[in-house]
N, C-alpha and C positions, 0 to 999 in steps of 0.2 A: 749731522746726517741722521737719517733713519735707521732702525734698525729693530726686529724683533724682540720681545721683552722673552727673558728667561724667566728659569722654572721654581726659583729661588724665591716668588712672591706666595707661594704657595703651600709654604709650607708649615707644618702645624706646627712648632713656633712660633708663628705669626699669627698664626689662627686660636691660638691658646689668647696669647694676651690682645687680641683684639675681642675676643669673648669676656675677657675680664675687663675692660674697658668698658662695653655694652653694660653689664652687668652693673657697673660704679656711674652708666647713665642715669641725668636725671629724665631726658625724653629717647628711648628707641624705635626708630620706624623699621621696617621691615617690609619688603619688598609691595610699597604702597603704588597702588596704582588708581586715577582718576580718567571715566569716560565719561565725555556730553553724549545723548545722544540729539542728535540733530535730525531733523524734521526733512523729510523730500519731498513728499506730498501726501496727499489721501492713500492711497492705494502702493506704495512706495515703503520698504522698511528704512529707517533712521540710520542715517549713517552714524559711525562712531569718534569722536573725536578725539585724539590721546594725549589730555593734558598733563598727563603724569604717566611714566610707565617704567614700574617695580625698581622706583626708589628707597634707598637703604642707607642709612646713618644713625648718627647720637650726638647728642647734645650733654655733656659734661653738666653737673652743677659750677655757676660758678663761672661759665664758658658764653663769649659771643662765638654763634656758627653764621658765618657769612655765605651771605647767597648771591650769585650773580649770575647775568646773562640778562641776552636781548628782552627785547616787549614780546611776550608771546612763547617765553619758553617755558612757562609755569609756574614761577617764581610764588607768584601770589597765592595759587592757587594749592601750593603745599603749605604755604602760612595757614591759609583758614582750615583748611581738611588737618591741621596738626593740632586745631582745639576745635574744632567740629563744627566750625559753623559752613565749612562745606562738607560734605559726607562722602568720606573715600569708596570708589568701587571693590578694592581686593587692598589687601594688605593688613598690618598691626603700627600701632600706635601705643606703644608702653611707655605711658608715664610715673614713675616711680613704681616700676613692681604692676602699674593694673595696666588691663590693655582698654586704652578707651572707645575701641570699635566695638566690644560686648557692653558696653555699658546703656541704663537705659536712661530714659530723662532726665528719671529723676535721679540716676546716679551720677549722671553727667552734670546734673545742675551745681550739686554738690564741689564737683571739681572744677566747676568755673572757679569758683575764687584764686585756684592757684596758676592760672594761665589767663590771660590777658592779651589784648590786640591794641596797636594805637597804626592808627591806617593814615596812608599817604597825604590826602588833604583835608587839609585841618581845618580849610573853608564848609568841608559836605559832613566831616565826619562827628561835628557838634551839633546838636538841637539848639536853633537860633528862637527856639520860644524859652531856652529855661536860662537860666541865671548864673552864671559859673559854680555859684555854692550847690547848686541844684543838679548839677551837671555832674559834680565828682562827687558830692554825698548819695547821690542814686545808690551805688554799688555799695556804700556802708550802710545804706536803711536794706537793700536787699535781703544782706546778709546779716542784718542784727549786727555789725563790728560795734555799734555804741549802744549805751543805754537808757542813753537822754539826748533828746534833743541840744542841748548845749553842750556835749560831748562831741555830739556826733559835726558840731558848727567847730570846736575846737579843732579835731582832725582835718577839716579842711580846711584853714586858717595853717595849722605846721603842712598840710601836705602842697599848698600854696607857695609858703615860704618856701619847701624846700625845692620845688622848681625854681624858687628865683622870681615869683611875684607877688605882688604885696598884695593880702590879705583884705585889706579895707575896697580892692575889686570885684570880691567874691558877689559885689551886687551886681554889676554890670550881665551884661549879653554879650553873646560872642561875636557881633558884629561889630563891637567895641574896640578889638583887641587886631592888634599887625601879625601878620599870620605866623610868626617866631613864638608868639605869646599864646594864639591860640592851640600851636603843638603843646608848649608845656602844659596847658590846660589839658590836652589829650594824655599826656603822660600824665600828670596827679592824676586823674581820673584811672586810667591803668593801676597805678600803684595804690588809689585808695584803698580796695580788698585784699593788701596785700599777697600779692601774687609771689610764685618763684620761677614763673618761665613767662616773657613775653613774649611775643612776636612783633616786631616792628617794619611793617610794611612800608617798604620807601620813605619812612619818616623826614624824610630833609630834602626831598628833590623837587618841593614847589617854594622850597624857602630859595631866598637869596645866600650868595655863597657868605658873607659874615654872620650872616645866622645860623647857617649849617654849620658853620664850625662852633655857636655858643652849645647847639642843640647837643652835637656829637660830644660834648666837653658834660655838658650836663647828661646822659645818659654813663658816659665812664664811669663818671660819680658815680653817681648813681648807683651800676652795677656793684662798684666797689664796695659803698657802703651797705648796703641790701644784698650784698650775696646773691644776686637778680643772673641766671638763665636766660641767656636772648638768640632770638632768630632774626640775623639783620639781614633784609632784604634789598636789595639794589642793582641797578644799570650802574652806577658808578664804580669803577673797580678803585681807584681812589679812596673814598670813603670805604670801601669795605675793605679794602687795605689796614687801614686805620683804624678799625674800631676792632677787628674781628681776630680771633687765637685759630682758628680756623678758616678756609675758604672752600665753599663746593662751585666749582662751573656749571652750569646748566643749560642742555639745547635739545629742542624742541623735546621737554618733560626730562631729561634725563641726564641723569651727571656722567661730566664728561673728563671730571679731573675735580681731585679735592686731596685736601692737602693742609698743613700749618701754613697759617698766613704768610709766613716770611720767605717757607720754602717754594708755594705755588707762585709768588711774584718774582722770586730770583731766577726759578727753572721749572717754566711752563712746558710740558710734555705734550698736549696736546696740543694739534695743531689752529685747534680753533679760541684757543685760553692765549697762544700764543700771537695770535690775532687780535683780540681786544688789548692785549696789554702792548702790542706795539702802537694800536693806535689811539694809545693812551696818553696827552702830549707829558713832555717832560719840564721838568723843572729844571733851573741854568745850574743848578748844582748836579744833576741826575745827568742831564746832557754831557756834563765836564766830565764826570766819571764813567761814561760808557755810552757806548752809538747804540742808536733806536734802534734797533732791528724790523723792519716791516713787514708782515706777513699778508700781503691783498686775500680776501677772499673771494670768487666770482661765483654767483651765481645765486639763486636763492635757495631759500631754507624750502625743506620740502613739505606739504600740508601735513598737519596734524588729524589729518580726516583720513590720509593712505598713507600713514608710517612708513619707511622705508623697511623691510625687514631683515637686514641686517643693521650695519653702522651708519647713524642717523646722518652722520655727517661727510659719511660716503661722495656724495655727489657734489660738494663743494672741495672736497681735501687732496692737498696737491701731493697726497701721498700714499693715495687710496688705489687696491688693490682687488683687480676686478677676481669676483670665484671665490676672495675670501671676505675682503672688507662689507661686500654690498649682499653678503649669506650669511653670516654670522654675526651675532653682536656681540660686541667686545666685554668682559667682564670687567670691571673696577676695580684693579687690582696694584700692588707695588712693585714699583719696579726693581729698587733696592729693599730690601728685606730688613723692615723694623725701621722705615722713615716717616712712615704715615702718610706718605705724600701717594695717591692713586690717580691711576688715569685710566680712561676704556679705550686705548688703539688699540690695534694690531700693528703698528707702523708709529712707533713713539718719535716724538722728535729727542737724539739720545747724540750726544759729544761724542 
């Protein structure tokens, strides 16, 4: 059943060591917000569209932070605004100690090398005029990482290998390669400047599913041996199951539950986290041990062009409470005190 959260997530023992948590981040945002403005016509002011609105988290060294939710809740568009290749309208962005929204070009040039993007299709996301060696040694002739020419063919020759393909293809083009092959080509290229935070935009959801599982297998690695900071993005709550120490939900821009991966999949508190994960099918092992729970949800999401101005999810939530739910928006908050698990009702779903 429902039922009101108490007063107990708020308090400054919680609020101490989640400050000192921020603090041991290696990326912190802070109440980051993204507007399009969009076009009405000549004579017409531009509507605003809210792809993002005063989102708040961190990213551990060390840490995948999982992101999930529909097409259209933002997902993507906090990946790029988090290394700047889209430009947040209001918020901070602290990466190690600097905040990268003061930074200028050429200070931000600089901290490319330590954050990194490897984007969903791996078909658009290579230049099909250059050569694979050419492709992932870009980012080390950038950056000066070599001092010779045959140094710099050596790095990517081990940074080949160590995605798991043989070196002797660094002649080919990328319309050579099956599209599993051309991901790890996106990842070495990522890891050539040695990074310490990527962002991996939908990385596996145009591969076929045995490749998504070599992909997700070779990224662990990965992490593990490189100490690698990721931001895994995905529709699959599955996969971000899987790979992530964390999980944030996300609808329409704005989280709506985040939590340790094990604890937001065991007990989903909001009711719309509770929704994707019931219709999430099971596996004959998962069925055996416990009934689906189904959660329908009716109706559509509301435009991100007229936010609703309370709680976003108000008008779909079969628990939604008119005077408060659809006037206030909910803070992100715990509901047990020091479990790290948050969620923004007013109406949690609570045993």
């Amino acid at each position: 059943m429902s039922g009101k959260r108490g007063t107990a997530d708020g308090s400054q023992t919680a609020e101490k060591r989640e400050a000192k948590l921020r603090r041991q981040a290696l990326v912190y945002v802070q109440k980051l917000t993204k507007l399009y403005p969009i076009s009405r016509g000549l004579f017409r002011e531009p509507q605003l569209l809210h792809a993002l609105d005063d989102v708040s988290f961190y990213v551990r060294h060390n840490e995948t932070f999982g992101l999930v939710g529909e097409s259209g809740s933002g997902k993507s568009t906090l990946g790029r605004c988090l290394i700047r290749l889209t430009e947040p309208t209001v918020g901070q962005i602290i990466f190690d100690g600097r905040d990268l929204t003061a930074l200028s070009p050429v200070e931000l040039r600089a901290m490319r090398q330590r954050m990194q993007i490897v984007f969903q299709d791996p078909y658009a996301s290579l230049n099909p005029n250059m050569t694979v060696r050419e492709i992932v040694r870009e980012g080390i002739d950038v950056f000066g990482l070599a001092k010779t020419r045959a140094e710099g063919n050596d790095r990517v020759d081990q940074l080949l290998s160590r995605v798991s393909l043989d070196p002797a293809m660094a002649t080919r083009y990328p319309h050579e390669f099956s599209g599993g092959q051309r991901q790890r080509i996106a990842i070495a290229r990522a890891l050539a400047v040695e990074p310490e935070f990527i962002v991996l935009d939908e990385p596996t959801s145009a591969l076929d599913l045995s490749v998504q599982a070599q992909i997700l297998n070779l990224l662990q690695d990965l992490q593990e041996d490189l100490g690698l900071s990721q931001l895994f993005i995905s529709h699959d709550l599955r996969v971000v199951q899987y790979v992530s120490h964390r999980i944030a939900v996300m609808y329409l821009g704005r989280f709506v539950e985040m939590g340790p991966s094990d604890a937001v999949a065991r007990r989903h508190y909001h009711p719309y986290t509770a929704a994707l994960f019931g219709a999430m099918p099971l596996t004959a092992a998962e069925a055996a041990r416990r009934p689906q729970l189904k959660v329908v949800i009716k109706g559509e999401p509301p435009s991100a062009l007229e936010p609703p101005r309370g709680c976003a999810f108000f008008s779909r939530c079969p628990n939604g409470e008119a005077g408060l739910c659809d006037t206030e928006v909910p803070r992100l908050a715990e509901i047990v005190s020091g479990s790290h698990h948050r969620v923004a009702c007013w109406h949690p779903e609570i045993d």
